[in-house]
C-alpha positions in Angstrom: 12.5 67.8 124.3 9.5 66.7 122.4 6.0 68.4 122.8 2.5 67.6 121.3 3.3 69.7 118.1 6.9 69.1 117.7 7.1 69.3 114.0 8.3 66.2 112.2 11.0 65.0 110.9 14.0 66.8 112.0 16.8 65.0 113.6 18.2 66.4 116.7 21.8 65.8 116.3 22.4 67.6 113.0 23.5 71.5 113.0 21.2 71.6 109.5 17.2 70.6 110.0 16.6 68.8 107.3 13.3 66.5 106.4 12.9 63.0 108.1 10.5 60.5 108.4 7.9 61.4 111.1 7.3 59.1 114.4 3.6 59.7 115.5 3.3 58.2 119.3 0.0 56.9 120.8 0.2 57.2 124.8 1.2 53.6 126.3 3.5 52.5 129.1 5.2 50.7 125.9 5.5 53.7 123.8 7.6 56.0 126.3 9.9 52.9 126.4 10.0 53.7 122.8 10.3 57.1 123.1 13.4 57.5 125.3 15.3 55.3 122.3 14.2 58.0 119.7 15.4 60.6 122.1 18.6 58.2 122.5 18.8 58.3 118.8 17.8 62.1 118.1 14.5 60.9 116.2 11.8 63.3 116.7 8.2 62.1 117.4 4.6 63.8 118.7 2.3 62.0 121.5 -1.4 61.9 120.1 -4.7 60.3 121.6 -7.0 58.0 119.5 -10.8 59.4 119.7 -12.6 55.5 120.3 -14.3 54.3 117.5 -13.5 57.4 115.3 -9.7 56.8 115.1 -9.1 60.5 114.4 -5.6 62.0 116.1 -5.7 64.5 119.0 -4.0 66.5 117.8 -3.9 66.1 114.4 -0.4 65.6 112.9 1.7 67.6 110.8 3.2 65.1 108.4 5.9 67.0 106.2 6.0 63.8 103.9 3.6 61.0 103.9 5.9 58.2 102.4 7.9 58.4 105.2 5.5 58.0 108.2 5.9 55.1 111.2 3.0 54.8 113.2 3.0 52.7 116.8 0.6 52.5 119.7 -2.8 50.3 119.3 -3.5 48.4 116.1 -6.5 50.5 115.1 -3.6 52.7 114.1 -4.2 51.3 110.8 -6.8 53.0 109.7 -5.9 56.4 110.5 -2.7 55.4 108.3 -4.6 53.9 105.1 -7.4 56.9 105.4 -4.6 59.5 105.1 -2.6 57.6 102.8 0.4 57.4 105.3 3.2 54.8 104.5 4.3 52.6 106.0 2.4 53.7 109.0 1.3 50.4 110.2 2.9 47.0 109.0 0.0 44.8 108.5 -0.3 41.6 108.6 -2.2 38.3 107.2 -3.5 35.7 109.4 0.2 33.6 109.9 -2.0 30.4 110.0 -3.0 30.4 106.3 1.0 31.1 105.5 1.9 27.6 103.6 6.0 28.0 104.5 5.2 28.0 108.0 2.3 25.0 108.8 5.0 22.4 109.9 6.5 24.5 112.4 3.4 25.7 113.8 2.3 24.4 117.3 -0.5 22.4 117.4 -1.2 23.6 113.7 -2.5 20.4 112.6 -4.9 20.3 115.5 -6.6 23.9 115.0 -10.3 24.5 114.8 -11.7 27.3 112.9 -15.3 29.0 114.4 -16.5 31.8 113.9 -18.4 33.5 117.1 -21.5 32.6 115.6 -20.7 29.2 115.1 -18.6 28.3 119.1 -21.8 28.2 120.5 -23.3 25.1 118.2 -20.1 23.3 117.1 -17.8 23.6 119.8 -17.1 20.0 121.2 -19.2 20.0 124.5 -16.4 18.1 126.4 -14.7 19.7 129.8 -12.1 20.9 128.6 -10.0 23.6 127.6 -8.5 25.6 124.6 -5.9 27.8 123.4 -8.3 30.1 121.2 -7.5 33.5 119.6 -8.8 35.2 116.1 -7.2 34.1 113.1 -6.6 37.8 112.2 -4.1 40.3 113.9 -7.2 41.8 115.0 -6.5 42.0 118.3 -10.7 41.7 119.5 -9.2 39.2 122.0 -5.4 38.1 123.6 -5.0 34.7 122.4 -5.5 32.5 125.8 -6.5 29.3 127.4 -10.0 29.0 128.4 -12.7 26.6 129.4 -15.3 25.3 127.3 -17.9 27.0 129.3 -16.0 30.4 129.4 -15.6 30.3 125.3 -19.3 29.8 124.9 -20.5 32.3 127.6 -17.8 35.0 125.6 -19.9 33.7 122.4 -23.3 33.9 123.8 -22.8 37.9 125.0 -21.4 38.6 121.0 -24.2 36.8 119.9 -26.8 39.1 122.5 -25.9 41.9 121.2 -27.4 44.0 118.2 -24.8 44.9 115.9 -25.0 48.4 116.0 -23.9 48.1 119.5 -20.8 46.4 119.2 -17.0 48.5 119.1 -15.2 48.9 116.7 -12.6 46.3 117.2 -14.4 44.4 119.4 -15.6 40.8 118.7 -18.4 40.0 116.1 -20.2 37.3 115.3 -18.4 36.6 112.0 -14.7 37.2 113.5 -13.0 33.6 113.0 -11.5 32.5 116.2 -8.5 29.2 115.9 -8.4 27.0 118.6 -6.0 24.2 119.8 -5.6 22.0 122.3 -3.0 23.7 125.1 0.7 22.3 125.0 3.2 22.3 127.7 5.5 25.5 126.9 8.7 25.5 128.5 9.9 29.0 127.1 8.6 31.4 124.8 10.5 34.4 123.2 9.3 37.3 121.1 11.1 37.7 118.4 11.5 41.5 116.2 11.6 40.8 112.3 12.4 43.8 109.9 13.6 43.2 106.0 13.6 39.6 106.4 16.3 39.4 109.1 16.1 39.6 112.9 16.6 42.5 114.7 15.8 42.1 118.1 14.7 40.0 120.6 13.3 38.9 124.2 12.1 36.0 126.4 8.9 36.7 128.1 7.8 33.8 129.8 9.9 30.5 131.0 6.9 28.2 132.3 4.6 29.1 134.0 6.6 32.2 134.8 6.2 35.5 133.1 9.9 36.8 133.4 11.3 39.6 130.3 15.0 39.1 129.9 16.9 40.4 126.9 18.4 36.7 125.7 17.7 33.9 123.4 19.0 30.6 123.3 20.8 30.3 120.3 19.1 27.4 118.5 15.8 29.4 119.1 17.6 32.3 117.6 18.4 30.4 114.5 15.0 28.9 114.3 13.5 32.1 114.3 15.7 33.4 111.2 14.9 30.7 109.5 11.2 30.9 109.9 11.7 34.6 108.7 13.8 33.1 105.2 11.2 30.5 104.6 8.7 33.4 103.9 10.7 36.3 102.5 7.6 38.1 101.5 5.6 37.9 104.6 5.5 41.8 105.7 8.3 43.5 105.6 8.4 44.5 109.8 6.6 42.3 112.1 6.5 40.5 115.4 7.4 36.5 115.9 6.5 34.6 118.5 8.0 31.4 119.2 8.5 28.2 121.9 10.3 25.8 123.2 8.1 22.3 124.0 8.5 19.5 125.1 8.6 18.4 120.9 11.1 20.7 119.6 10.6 24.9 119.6 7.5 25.9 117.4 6.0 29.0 116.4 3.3 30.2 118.1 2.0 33.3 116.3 2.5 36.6 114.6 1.7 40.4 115.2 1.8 43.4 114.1 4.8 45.5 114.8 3.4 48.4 115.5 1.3 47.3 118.4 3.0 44.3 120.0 4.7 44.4 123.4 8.5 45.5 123.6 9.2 43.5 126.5 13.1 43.6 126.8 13.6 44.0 123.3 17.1 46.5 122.0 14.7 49.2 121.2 17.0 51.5 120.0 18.6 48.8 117.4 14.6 48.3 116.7 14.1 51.8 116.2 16.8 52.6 114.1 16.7 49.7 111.4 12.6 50.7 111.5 13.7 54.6 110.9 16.0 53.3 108.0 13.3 52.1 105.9 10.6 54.4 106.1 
């Protein structure tokens, strides 16, 4: 139904074309998932590569109007949008840990560290022990994770080897400021879809140690996650949540951008369509 130059915009279910907003597809195991809901839907969209370290589009889109573009595959996305003034294209972020209305809820907020690569190496804490460390930006250089001491600094030390110029585009850098907290004892952790301040969608993705994705919520953690969105209305206006149950009450754990995050089990067609309703 949909080829590499399909042109944009133009619902499939109507007897009359008429100009939509245009869907442009990177190719990921995640993005065909959200494919066959734009098919389900009768929203158009064209597959396109990402030349590394350019970020031009193979092939080049043919954007009919671009106000009304939605852009979703890797986060480098971004800057193909913002260089071709595309909107909303990507839904960008800032770091959730600097967002004042959330800091309470926040797990292990309290607790964080802030280095920058440069820095791990010197004034990380030379105990044996490990941390939940990820950059403060929606960056994604690294998958926030739980590592050793010696692993963090030996990540650090191969930055810190390497010459500038020779370092990837979105790839660590010696200035990239990482957060790190000591690890907590998760019991479940959801994913949580966020779109005009209410939530859309949603899936569990890991229940202890176990990574399990199942379309359901518990409903307190449902709640919770609405209100974390109504406690900071002007946050972004589409953007992943992720939250937890611990052993101290569910927290949230971080944010990401929409346009890049995992579906998991998520209702991608609901997702799809509130998300084609405001572009």
């Amino acid at each position: 139904m949909n080829s590499l130059f399909w042109p944009f915009g133009r619902r499939c279910r109507v007897a009359k074309e008429s100009i939509r907003d245009a869907w442009i597809l990177q190719q990921f195991e995640d993005t065909q998932k959200l494919a066959h809901a734009l098919d389900q839907l009768g929203i158009s969209y064209s597959w396109h590569k990402v030349v590394p370290f350019v970020g031009a589009l193979i092939p080049e889109p043919e954007v009919h109007d671009p106000r009304a573009v939605v852009m979703f595959g890797s986060y480098t996305l971004w800057r193909y949008a913002e260089s071709k003034g595309l909107t909303p294209g990507v839904f960008r972020i800032k770091p959730f840990v600097h967002e004042m209305p959330w800091q309470t809820y926040m797990l292990n907020g309290p607790d964080a560290i802030f280095l920058t690569v440069s820095d791990i190496d010197s004034k990380l804490p030379q105990a044996d022990q490990h941390w939940f460390i990820r950059p403060v930006a929606d960056s994604k250089e690294q998958a926030g994770s739980v590592r050793a001491v010696a692993t963090i600094r030996e990540t650090a030390r191969k930055v810190m080897a390497l010459d500038p110029d020779e370092i990837p585009n979105g790839s660590l850098r010696p200035d990239t400021l990482m957060m790190l907290t000591p690890p907590a004892r998760i019991l479940k952790d959801w994913r949580i879809w966020i779109v005009d301040g209410q939530v859309i969608t949603y899936s569990l993705y890991k229940e202890g140690a176990r990574v399990t994705y199942r379309h359901e919520i518990d409903a307190d953690a449902l709640a919770f996650a609405q209100n974390m969105a109504r406690l900071n209305p002007a946050y972004s206006p589409a953007y992943v949540m992720d939250i937890c149950r611990t052993e101290d009450g569910l927290r949230l754990l971080e944010t990401n951008c929409i346009n890049a995050a995992g579906f998991y089990a998520a209702d991608l067609v609901r997702l799809a369509e509130v998300i084609d309703a405001i572009a």
